[in-house]
MIDOTOR-74422 format. One record per residue (C-alpha): x, y, z; residue number from 1; chain. Coordinates in Angstrom, 3 decimals. Layout:
BEGIN
{{X; Y; Z}; NUM; "A"}
...
//
This chain:
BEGIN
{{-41.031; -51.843; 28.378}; 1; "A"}
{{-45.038; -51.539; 28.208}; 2; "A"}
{{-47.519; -48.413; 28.392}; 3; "A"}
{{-47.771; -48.759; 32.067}; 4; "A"}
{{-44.346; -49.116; 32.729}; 5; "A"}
{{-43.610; -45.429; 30.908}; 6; "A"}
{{-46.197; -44.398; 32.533}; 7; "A"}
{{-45.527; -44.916; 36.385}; 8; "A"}
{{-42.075; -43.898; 35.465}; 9; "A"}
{{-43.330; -40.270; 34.437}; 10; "A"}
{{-45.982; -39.976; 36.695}; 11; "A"}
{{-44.124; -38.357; 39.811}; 12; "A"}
{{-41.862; -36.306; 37.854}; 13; "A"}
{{-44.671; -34.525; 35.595}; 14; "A"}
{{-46.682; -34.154; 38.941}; 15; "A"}
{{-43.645; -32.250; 40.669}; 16; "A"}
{{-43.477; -30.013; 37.253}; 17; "A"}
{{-47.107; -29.279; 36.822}; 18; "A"}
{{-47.002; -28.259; 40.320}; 19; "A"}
{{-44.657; -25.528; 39.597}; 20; "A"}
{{-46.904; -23.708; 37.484}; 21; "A"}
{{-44.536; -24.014; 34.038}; 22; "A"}
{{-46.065; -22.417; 30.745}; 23; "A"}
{{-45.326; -26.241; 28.805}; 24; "A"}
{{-43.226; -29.624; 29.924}; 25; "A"}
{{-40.633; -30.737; 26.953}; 26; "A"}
{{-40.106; -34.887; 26.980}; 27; "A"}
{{-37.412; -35.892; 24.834}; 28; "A"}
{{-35.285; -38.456; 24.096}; 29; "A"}
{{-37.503; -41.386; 24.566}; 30; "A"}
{{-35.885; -44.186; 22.051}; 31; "A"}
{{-38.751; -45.658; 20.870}; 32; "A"}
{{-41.238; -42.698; 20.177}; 33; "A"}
{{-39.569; -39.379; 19.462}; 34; "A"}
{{-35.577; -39.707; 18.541}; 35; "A"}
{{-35.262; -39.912; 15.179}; 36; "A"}
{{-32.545; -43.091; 13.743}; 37; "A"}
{{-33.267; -41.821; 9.343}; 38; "A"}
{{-35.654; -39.839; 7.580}; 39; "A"}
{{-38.337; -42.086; 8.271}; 40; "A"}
{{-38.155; -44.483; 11.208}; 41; "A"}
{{-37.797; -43.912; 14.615}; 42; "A"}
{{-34.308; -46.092; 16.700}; 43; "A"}
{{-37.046; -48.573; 17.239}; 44; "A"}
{{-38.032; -48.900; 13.749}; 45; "A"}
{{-41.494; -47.420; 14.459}; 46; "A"}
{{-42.914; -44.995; 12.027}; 47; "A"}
{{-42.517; -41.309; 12.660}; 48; "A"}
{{-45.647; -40.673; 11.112}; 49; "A"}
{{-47.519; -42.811; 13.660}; 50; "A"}
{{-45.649; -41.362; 16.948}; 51; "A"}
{{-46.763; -38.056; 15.776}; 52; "A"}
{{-50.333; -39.420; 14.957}; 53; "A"}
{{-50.106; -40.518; 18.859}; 54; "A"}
{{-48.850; -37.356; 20.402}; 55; "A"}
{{-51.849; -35.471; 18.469}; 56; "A"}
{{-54.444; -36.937; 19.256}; 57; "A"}
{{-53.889; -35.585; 22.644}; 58; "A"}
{{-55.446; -32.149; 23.219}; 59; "A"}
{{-52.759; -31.441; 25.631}; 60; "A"}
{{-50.053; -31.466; 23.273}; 61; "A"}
{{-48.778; -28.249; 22.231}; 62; "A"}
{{-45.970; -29.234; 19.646}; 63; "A"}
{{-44.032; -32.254; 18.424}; 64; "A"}
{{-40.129; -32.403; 18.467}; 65; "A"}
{{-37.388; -33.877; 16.841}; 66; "A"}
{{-34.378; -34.120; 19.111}; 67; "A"}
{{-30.874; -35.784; 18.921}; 68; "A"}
{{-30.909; -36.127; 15.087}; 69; "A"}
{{-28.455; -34.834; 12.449}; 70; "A"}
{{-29.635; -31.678; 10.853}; 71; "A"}
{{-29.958; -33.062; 7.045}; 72; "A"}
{{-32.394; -35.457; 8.296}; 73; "A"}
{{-34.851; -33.154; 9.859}; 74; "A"}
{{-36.598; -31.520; 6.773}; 75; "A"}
{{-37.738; -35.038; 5.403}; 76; "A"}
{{-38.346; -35.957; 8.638}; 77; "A"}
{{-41.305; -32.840; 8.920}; 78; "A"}
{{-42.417; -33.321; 5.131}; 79; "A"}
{{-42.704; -37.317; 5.997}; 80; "A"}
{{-45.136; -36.110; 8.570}; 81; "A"}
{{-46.963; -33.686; 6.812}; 82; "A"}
{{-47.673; -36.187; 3.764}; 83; "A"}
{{-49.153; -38.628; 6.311}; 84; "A"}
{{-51.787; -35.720; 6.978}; 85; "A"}
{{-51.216; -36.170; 10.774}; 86; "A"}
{{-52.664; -32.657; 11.490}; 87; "A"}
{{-49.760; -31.150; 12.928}; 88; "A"}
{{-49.555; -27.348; 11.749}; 89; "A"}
{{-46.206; -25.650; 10.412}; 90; "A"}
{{-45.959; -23.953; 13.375}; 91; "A"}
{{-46.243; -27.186; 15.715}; 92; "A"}
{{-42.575; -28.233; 14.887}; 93; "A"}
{{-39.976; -28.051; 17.404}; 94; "A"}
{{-36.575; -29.224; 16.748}; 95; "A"}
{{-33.477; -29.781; 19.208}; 96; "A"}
{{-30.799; -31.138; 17.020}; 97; "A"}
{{-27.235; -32.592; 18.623}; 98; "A"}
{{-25.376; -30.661; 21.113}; 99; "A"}
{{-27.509; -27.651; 20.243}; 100; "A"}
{{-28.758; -26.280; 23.777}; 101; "A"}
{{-31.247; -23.751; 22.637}; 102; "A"}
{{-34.976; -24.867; 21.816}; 103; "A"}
{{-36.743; -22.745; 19.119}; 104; "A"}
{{-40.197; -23.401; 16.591}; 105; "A"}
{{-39.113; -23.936; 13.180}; 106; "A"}
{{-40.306; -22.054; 10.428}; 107; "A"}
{{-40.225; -24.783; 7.439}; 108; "A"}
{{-36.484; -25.946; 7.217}; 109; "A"}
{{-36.905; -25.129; 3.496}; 110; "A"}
{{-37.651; -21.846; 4.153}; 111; "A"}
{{-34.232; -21.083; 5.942}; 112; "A"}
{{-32.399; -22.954; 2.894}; 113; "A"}
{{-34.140; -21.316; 0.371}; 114; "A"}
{{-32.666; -18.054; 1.762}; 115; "A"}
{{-29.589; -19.448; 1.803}; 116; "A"}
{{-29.762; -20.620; -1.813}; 117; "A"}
{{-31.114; -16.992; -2.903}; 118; "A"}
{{-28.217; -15.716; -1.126}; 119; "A"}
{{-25.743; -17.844; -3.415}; 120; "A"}
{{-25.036; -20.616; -1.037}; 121; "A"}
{{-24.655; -23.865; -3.160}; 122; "A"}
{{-24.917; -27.055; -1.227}; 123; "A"}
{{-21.443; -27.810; -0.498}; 124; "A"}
{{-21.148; -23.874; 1.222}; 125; "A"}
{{-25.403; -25.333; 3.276}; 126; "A"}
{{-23.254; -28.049; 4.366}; 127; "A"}
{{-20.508; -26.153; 6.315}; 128; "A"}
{{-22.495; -24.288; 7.783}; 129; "A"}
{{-24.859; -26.507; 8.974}; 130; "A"}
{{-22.243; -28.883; 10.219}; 131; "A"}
{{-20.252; -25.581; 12.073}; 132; "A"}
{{-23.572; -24.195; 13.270}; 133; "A"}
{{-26.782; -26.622; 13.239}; 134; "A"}
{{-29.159; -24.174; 15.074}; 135; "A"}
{{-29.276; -22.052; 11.686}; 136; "A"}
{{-32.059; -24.860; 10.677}; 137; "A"}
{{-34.455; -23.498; 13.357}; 138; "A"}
{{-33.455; -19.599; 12.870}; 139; "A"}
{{-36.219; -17.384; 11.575}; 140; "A"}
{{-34.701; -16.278; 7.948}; 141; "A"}
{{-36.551; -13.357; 7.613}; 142; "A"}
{{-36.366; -11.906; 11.117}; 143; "A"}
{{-32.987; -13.416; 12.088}; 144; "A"}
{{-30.992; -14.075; 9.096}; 145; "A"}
{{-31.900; -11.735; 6.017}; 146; "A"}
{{-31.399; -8.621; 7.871}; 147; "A"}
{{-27.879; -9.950; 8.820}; 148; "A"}
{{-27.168; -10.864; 5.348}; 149; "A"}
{{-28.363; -7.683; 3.788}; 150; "A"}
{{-26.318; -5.574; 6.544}; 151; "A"}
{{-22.968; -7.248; 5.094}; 152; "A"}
{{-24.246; -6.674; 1.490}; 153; "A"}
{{-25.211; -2.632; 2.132}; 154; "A"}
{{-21.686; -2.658; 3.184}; 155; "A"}
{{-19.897; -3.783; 0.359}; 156; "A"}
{{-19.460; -7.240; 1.201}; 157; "A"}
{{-19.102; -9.094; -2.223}; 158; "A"}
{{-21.779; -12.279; -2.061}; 159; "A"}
{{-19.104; -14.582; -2.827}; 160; "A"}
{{-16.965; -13.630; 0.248}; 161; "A"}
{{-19.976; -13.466; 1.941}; 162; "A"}
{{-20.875; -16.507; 1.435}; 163; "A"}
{{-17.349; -18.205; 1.779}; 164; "A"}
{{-17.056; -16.311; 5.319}; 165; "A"}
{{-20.358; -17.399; 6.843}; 166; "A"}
{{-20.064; -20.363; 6.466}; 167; "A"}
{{-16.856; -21.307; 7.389}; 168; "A"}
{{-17.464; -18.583; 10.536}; 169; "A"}
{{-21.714; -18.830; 11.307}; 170; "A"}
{{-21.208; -17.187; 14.699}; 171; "A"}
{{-21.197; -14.113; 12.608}; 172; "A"}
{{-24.839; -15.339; 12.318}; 173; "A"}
{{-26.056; -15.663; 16.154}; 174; "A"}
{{-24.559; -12.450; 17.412}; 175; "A"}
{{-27.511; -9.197; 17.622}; 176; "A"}
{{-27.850; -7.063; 14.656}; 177; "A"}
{{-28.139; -4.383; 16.852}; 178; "A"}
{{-26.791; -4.742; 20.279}; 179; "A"}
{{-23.524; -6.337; 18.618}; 180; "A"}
{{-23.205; -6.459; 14.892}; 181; "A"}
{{-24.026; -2.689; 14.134}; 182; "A"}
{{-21.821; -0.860; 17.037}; 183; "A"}
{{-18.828; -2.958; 16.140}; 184; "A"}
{{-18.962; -1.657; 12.312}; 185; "A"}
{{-19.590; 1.541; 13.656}; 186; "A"}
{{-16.489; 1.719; 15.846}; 187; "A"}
{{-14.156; 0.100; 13.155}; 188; "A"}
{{-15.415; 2.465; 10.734}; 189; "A"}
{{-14.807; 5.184; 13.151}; 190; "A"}
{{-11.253; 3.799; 13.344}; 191; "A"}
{{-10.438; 2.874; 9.750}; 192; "A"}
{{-12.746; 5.542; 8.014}; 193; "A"}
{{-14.223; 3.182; 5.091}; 194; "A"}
{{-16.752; 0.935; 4.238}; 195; "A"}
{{-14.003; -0.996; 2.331}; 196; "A"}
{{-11.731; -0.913; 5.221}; 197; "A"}
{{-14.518; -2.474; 7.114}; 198; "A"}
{{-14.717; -5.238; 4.689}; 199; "A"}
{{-10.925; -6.266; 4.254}; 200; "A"}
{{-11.261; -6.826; 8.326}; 201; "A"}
{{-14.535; -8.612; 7.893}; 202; "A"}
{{-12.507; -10.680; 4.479}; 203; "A"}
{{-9.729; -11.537; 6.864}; 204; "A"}
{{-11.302; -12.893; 9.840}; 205; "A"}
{{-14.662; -13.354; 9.897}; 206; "A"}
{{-14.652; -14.312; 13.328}; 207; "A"}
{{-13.923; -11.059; 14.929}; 208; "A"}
{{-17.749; -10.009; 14.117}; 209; "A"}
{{-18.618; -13.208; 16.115}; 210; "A"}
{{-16.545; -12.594; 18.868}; 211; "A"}
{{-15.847; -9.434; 19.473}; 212; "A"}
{{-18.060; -6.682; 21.192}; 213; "A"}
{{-17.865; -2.841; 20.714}; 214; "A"}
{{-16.749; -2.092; 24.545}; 215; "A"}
{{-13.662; -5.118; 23.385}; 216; "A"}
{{-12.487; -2.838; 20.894}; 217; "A"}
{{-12.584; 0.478; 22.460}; 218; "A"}
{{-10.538; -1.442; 25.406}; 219; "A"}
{{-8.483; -2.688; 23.320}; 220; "A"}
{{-7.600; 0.062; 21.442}; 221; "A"}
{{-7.208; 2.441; 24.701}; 222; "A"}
{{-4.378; -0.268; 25.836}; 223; "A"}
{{-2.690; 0.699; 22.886}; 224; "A"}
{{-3.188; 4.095; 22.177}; 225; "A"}
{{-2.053; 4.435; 26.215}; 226; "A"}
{{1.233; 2.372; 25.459}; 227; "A"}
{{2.161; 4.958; 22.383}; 228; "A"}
{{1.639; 2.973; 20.168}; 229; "A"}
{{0.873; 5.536; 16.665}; 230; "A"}
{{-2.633; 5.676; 14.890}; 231; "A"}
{{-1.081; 3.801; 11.755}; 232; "A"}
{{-0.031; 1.097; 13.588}; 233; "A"}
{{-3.160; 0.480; 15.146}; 234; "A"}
{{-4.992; 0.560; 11.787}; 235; "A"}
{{-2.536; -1.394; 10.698}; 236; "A"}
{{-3.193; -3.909; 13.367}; 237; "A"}
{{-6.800; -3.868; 12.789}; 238; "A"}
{{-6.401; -3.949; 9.220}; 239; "A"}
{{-4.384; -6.893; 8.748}; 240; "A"}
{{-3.886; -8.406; 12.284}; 241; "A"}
{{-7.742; -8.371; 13.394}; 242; "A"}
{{-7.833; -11.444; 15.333}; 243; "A"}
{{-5.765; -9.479; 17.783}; 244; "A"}
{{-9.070; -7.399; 18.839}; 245; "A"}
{{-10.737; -10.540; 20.371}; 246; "A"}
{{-8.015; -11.319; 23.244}; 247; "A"}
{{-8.105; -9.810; 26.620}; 248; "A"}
{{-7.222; -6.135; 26.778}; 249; "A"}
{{-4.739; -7.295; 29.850}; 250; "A"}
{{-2.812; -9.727; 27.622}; 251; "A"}
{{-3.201; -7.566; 24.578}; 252; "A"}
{{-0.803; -4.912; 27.461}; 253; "A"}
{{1.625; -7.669; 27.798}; 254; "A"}
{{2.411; -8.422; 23.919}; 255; "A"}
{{2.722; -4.958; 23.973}; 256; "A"}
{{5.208; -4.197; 26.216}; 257; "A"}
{{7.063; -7.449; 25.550}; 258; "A"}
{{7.956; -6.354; 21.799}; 259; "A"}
{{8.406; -2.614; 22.940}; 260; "A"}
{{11.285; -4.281; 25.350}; 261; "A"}
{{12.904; -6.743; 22.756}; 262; "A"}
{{13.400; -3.566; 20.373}; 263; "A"}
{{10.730; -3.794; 18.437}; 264; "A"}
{{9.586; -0.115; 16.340}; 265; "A"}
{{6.300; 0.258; 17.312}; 266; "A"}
{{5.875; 2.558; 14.026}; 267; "A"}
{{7.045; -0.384; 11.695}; 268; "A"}
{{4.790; -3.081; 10.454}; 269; "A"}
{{7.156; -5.848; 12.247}; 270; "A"}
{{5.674; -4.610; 15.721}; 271; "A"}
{{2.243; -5.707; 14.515}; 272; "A"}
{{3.843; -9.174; 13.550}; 273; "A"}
{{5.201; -9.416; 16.813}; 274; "A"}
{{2.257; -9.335; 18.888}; 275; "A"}
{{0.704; -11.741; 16.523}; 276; "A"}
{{3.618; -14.510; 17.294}; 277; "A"}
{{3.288; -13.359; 20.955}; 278; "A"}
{{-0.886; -14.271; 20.452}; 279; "A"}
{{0.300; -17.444; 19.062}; 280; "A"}
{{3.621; -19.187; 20.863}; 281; "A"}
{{3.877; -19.871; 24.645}; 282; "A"}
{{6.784; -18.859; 26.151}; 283; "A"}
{{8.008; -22.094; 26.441}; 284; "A"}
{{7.773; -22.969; 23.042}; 285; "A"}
{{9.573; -19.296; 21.978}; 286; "A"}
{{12.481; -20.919; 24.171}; 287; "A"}
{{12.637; -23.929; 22.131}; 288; "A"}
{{11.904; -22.541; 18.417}; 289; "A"}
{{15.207; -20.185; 19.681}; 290; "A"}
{{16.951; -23.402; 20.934}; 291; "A"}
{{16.489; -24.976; 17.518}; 292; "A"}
{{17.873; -21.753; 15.829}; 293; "A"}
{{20.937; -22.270; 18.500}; 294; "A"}
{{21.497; -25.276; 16.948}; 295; "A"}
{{21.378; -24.346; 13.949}; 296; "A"}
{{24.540; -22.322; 14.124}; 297; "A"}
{{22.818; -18.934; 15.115}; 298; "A"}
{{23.989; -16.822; 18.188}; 299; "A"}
{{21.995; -15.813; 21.212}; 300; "A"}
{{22.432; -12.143; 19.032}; 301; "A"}
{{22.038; -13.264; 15.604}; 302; "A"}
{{18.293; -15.000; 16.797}; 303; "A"}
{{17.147; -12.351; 18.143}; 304; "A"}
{{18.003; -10.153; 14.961}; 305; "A"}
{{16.658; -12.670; 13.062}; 306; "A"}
{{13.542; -11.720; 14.970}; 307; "A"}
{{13.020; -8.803; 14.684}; 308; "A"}
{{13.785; -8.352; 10.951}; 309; "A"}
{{11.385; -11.360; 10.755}; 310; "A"}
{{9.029; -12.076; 13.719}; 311; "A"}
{{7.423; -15.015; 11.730}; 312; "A"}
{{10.563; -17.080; 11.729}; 313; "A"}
{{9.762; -18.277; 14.924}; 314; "A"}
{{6.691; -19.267; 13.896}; 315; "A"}
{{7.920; -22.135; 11.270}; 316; "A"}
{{7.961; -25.640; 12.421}; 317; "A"}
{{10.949; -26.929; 13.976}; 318; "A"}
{{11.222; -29.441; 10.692}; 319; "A"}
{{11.030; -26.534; 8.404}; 320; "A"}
{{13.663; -24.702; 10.112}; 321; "A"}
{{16.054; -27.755; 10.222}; 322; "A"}
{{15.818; -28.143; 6.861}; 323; "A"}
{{16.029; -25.122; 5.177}; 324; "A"}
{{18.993; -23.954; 7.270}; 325; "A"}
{{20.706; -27.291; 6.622}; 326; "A"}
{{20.295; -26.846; 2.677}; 327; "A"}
{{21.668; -22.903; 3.292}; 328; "A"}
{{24.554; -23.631; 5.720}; 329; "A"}
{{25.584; -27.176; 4.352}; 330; "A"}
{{24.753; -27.082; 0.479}; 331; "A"}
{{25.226; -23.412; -0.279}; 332; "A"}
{{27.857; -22.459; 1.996}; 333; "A"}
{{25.697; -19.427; 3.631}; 334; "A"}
{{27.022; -18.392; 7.153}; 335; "A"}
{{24.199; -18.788; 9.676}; 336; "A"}
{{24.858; -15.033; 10.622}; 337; "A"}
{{24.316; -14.102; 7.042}; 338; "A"}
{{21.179; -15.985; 7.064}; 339; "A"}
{{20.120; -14.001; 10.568}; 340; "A"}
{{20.220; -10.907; 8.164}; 341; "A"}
{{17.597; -12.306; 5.888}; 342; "A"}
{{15.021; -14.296; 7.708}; 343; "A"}
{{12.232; -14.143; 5.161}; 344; "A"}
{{13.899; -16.788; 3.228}; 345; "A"}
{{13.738; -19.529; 6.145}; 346; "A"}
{{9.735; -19.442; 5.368}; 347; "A"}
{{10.274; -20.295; 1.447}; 348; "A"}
{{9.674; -23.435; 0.794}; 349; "A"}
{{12.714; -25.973; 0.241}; 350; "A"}
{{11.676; -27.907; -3.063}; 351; "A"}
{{9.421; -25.540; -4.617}; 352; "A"}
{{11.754; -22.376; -4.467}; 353; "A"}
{{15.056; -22.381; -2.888}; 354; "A"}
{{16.186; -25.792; -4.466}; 355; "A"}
{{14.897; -24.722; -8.158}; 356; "A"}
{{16.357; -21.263; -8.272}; 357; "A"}
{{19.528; -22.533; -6.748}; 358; "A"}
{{19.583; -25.097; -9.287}; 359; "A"}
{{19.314; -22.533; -12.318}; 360; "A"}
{{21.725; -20.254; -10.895}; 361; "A"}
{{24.625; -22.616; -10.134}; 362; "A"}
{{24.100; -23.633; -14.036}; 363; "A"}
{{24.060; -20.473; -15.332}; 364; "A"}
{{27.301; -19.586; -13.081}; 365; "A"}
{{28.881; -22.462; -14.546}; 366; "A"}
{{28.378; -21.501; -17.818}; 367; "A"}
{{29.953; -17.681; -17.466}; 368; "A"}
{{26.536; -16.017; -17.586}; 369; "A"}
{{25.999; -14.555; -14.169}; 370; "A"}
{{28.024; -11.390; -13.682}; 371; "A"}
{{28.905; -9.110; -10.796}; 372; "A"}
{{25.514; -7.371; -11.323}; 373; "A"}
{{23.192; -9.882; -11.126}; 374; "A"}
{{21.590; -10.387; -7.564}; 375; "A"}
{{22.494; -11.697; -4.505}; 376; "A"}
{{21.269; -15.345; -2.949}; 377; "A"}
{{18.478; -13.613; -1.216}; 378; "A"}
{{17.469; -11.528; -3.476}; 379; "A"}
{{17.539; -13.958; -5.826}; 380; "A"}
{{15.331; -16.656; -3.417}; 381; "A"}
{{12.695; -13.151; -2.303}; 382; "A"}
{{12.116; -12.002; -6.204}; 383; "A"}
{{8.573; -12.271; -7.304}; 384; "A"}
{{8.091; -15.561; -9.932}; 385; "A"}
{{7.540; -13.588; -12.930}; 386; "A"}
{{10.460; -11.220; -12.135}; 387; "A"}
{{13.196; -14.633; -11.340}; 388; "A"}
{{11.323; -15.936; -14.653}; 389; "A"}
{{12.340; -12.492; -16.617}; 390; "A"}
{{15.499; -12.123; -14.984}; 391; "A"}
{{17.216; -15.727; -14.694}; 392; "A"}
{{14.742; -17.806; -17.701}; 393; "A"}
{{13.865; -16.089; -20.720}; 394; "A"}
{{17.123; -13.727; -20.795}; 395; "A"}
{{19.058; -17.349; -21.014}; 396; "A"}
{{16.637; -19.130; -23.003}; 397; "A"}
{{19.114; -18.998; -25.893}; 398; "A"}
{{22.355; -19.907; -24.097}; 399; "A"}
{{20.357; -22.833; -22.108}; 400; "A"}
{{17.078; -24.157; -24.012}; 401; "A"}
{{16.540; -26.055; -21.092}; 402; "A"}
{{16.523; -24.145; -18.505}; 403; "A"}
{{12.746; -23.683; -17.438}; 404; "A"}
{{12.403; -27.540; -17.850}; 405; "A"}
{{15.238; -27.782; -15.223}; 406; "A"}
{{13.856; -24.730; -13.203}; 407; "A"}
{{9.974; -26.902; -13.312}; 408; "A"}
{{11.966; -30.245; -12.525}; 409; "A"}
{{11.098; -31.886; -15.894}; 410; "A"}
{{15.059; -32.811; -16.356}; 411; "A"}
{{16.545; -36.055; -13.977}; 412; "A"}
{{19.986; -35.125; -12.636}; 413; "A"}
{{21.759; -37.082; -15.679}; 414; "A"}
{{20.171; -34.872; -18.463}; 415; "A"}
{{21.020; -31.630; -15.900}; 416; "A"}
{{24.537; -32.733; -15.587}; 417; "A"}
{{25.107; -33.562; -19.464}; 418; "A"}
{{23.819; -29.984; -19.784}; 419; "A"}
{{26.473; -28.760; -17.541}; 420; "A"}
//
């Protein structure tokens, strides 16, 4: 491929555009002169440097551009330019980096990190964020960025969640300070009647500032205010549950009126719950979670008990289920009706939890020490560590020395069973 080749193959094309009148003509991707392979050489090898040299030395060239090349490459790739004194200005930069559809100047890469940096993002938190959102290295920091940042701060937002949040969730970033950002804080801290409200929804998902719209909230809030559903609730949905504000106000009406017909309160905290696992499982794989409690040993009844006591239980895996039941019903004894009463403990993990504290309290029963009052199973598997610690350890620490090296798993089952 020669000059003249390139250039009959433009020719007719940048005739039909100049025709129209446009205010500039963009020509990217051309392999051997503008997309970038490293932070120095072009995918033919050529020198940046020297491509840029050529496009300036044409009066008709309005700005140079790096397209189709990995953010972290593209501030060497302008300061490899500028050392060459080429004569491009720091406003002649134009960058359209992978799968990025929008076209914008840049304002000095380093100027947008360095904001980031003063804000307390190390390198590792730069990273995420460029990787989840690449555009952020041709934002303006001071007109598009810093007033976002400082909103979140005046707030209450802590820096560290701040920073954590961002940049695991940049869309936060790209929506309008004002036409988007603002009215949604002012409408959830119409609702929830705190700064620091605000913050725990903006702590737990991010994403809902990203996604969500003040007109999406209203909405959704009508839907359930119409449906009866008390204030608390809903601030308890919002509070905890504030992914639900970004679905469709029509399905929103649906997960509504679903758990109002199983049963569920819509004054208790489970109803929230419910609509989440609603949100979350297709109907055909509610069927089948229910199935796999059906085999289990459960009835028809005893499932749906199960879930409304506990509407996450149909949320664990089908391998989780299978196992945990199996150690309860087969191991322990437990009647899978029993077990329908107490769902929460189907969600505790097998090996770190259940299996331990069953361990220790099969020993101590053995040895005489549990009486009449000492908790049930499931009490005994829901407890808080430090209380099961208080309660089944150190009150036995002189009838069994060993017992928090069994309860930790330091013991093999030959030193356990010399021990019992």
């Amino acid at each position: 491929m020669d000059l003249e080749f390139l250039k009959n193959f433009h020719r007719r094309r940048v005739k039909v555009l100049a025709e129209s009148g446009p205010d500039l003509i963009a020509f990217e991707t051309v392999p051997n002169k503008l997309e970038a392979q490293d932070g120095v050489n072009v995918v033919s090898g050529d020198s940046l440097p020297e491509c840029v040299a050529v496009a300036e030395s044409s009066n008709k060239i309005v700005a140079v551009g790096i397209n189709c090349t990995p953010p972290r490459f593209i501030n060497d790739l302008i300061l490899s330019i500028k050392k060459q004194n080429t004569g491009v200005s720091d406003k002649d930069f134009v960058s359209y980096v992978n799968n990025w559809c929008e076209v914008e100047h840049l304002l000095k890469p380093d100027a947008v990190l360095h904001l980031l940096r003063k804000y307390g993002f190390a390198n590792a938190d730069i990273s995420r964020l460029v990787t989840r959102w690449p555009g952020v290295l041709v934002s303006r920091p001071n007109k598009n960025l810093l007033p976002k940042l400082e909103f979140f701060r005046s707030i209450g937002v802590p820096i560290a969640v701040l920073v954590q949040r961002i940049s695991t969730e940049p869309l936060v970033l790209r929506r309008s300070l004002k036409d988007s950002l603002i009215p949604f804080y002012n409408d959830l801290k119409r609702l929830l009647q705190s700064d620091k409200r605000v913050v725990q929804v903006f702590s737990r998902a991010p994403r809902v500032f990203g996604m969500c719209w003040s007109e999406g909230i209203s909405s959704n809030i009508s839907i359930l205010r119409e449906r009866g559903v008390p204030e608390s609730s809903i601030v308890s949905l919002v509070l905890y549950q504030p992914v639900l504000l970004v679905i469709g106000k029509e399905k929103l009406a649906v997960y509504v009126d679903r758990a109002v017909e199983m049963g569920f309160d819509m004054s208790k905290g489970v109803f929230i719950h419910a609509i989440r696992v609603f949100v979350d499982l297709t109907e055909s794989t509610l069927k089948h979670k229910m199935e796999v409690y059906r085999r289990c040993g459960l009835s028809v009844s005893d499932v749906i008990s199960a879930f409304l006591r506990h509407p996450h239980c149909m949320s664990l895996s089908e391998k989780k289920i299978m196992a945990n039941m199996d150690f309860l019903v087969n191991k322990l004894g437990c009647e899978p009706a029993t077990i329908a009463q107490c769902p929460v403990i189907l969600g505790l993990s097998l090996e770190k939890r259940i299996k331990p504290r069953c361990l220790v309290a099969r020993i101590l029963n053995e040895k005489g020490l549990l009486n009449k009052t000492t908790s049930g199973m499931s009490t005994l598997l829901k407890m808080s560590e430090e209380k099961f610690l208080k309660r089944y350890i150190i009150k036995y620490q002189e009838d069994v020395p060993e017992l928090l090296e069994i309860y930790h798993g330091k013991l093999n089952l030959l030193e356990i069973d010399s021990i019992i």
